[in-house]
C-alpha positions in Angstrom: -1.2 -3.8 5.9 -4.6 -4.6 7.2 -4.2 -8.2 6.2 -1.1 -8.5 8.0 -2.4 -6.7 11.0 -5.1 -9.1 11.0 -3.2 -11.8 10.8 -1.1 -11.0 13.1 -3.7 -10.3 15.9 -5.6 -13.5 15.0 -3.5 -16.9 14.4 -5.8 -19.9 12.7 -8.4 -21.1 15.2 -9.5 -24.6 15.0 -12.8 -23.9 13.7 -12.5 -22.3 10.3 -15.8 -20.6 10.4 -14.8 -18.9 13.2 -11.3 -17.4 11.8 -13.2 -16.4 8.6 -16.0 -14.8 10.8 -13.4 -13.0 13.0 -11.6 -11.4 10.0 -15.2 -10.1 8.5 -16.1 -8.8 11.6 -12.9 -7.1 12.0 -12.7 -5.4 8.1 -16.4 -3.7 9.0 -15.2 -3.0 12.6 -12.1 -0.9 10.8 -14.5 0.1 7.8 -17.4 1.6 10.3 -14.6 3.6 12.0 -13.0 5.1 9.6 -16.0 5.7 6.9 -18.6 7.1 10.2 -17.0 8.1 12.7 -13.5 9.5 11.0 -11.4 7.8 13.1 -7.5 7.6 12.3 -6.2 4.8 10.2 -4.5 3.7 12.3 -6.5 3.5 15.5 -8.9 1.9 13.4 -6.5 -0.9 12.5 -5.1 -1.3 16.0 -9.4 -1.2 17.8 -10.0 -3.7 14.4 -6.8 -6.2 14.8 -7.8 -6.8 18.5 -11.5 -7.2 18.2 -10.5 -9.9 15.6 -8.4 -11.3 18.2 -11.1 -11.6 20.7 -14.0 -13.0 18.2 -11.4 -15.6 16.9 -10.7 -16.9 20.7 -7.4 -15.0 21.5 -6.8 -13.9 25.3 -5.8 -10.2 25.2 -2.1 -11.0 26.3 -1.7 -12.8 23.1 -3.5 -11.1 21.1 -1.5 -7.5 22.5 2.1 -9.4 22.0 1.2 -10.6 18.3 0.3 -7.5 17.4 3.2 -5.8 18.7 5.3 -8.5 16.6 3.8 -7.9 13.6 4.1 -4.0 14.0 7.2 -4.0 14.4 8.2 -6.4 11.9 6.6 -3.8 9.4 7.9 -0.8 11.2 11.6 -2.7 10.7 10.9 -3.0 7.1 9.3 -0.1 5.3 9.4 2.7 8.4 12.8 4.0 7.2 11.3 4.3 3.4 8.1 5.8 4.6 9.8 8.3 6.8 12.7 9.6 4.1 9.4 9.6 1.4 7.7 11.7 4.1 10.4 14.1 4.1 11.0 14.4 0.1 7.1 14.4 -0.2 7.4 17.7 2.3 10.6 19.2 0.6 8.3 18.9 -3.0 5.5 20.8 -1.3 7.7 22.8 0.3 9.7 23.9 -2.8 7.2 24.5 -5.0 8.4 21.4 -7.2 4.9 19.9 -6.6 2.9 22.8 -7.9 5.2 23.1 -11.0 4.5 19.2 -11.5 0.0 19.9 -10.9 0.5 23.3 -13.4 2.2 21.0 -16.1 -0.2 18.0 -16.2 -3.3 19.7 -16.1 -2.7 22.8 -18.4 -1.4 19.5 -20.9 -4.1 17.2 -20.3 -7.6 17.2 -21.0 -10.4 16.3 -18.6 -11.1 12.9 -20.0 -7.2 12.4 -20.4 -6.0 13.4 -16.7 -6.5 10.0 -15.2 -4.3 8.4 -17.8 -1.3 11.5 -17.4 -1.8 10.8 -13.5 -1.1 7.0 -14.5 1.7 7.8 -16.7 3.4 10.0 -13.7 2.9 7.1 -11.5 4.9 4.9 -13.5 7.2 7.4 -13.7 7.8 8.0 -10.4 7.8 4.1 -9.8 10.9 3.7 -12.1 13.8 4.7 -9.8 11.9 4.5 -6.5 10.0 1.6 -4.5 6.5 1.4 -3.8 6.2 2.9 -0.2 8.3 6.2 -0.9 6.7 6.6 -4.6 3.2 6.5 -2.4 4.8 9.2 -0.3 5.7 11.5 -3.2 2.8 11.3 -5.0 0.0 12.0 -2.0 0.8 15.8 -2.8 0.2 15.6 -6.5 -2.6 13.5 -6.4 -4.2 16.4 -3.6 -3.3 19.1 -6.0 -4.3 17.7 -9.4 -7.9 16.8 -7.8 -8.5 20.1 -5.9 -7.4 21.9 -9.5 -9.0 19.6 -11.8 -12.2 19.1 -9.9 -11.9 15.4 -9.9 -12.6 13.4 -7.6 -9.9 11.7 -5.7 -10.7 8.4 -6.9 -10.5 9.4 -10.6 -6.7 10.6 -9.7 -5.8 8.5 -7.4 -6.3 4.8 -8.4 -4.7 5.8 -11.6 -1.9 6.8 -10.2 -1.1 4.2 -7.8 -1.6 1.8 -10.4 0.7 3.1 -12.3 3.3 3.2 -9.4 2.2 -0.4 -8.3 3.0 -2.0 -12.2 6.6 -0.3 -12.2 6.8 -1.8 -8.5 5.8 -5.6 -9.7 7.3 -5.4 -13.0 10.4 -3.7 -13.3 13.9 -4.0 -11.8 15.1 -3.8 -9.0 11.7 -4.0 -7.1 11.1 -7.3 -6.0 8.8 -9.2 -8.4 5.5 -11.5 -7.1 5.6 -14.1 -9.1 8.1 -16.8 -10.3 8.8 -19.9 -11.9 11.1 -20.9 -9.5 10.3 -24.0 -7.4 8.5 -22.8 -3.5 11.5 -23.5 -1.8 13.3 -21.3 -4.0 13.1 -17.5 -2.8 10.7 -15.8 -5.7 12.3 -11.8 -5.3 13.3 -11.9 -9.2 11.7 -9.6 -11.4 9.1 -11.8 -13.7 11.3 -10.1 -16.3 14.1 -11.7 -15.0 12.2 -15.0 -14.2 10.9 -14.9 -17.9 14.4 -15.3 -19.2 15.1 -18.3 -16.6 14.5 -22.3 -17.3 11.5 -23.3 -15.2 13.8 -26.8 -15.1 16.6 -25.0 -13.3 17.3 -26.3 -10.0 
């Protein structure tokens, strides 16, 4: 999301040093806030995507009407999922589904084994659900099993996403990354899918 803010708020200038030197300058702008000063994510990227504007050579009208573009060309495509993933994530907490889920994997895993259950979860959860509303879901897990465990969020965290993020790219129906296909072919097939098709089709 960064990235696309970014590129959004900062079209190719024609000196390339100066695009690469905006979009630097921008990632520690949106670093600094967020890491120092605990500013919200999302101020952060909004303060980054328009200084990156301005050090690439933007005026601010542009740079404000790109950025509301490219907002809301995300908030079109994932704002639905993210907001029915908000309200199952709260209906788990709520329910006390989430603490059943935090009691099971750590009274069954081991310290040095948790990360790998918290993968195994993620790809669990990843099977029947897309990336942005599995993310949802599992925020109140992830919370739990690290306040419980005494790991740190990292050690939960990262496993579980990736997890979540390999069902996502690899299995059906989410939309695959790569393909054989030619580029002016769309490339949504699962690699599974794309595996089992001749790279000579048309």
């Amino acid at each position: 999301m960064t990235g696309f803010f970014l590129a959004q708020a900062a079209p190719p200038p024609t000196n390339g040093a100066q695009l690469v030197l905006a979009a630097l300058i921008g990632i520690a702008v949106i670093v600094v806030l967020i890491t120092r000063y605990s500013v919200h994510p999302f101020l952060s990227l909004t303060i980054g995507s328009l200084v990156t504007a301005a050090v690439a050579g933007q005026g601010l009208d542009a740079a404000i009407t790109s950025y509301s573009t490219g907002f809301g060309r995300i908030a079109a495509g994932v704002g639905t999922l993210i907001a029915l993933g908000a309200m199952f994530g709260k209906l788990l907490a709520d329910s006390g589904g989430a603490d059943q889920i935090v009691d099971t994997i750590v009274g069954r895993s081991s310290t040095r084994m948790l990360p790998w259950s918290m993968a195994l979860v993620g790809a669990i959860i990843g099977l029947p659900m897309f990336f942005e509303i599995g993310l949802v879901l599992l925020m109140p897990v992830i919370f739990l099993v690290s306040r419980r465990s005494g790991l740190s969020l990292m050690k939960i965290g990262i496993p579980a996403l990736a997890g979540l993020s390999a069902m996502h790219g690899l299995v059906p129906p989410h939309r695959g990354r790569w393909s054989p296909s030619p580029p002016s072919r769309r490339t949504s097939a699962s690699p599974w899918r794309s595996a089992c098709s001749s790279p000579s089709r048309p």
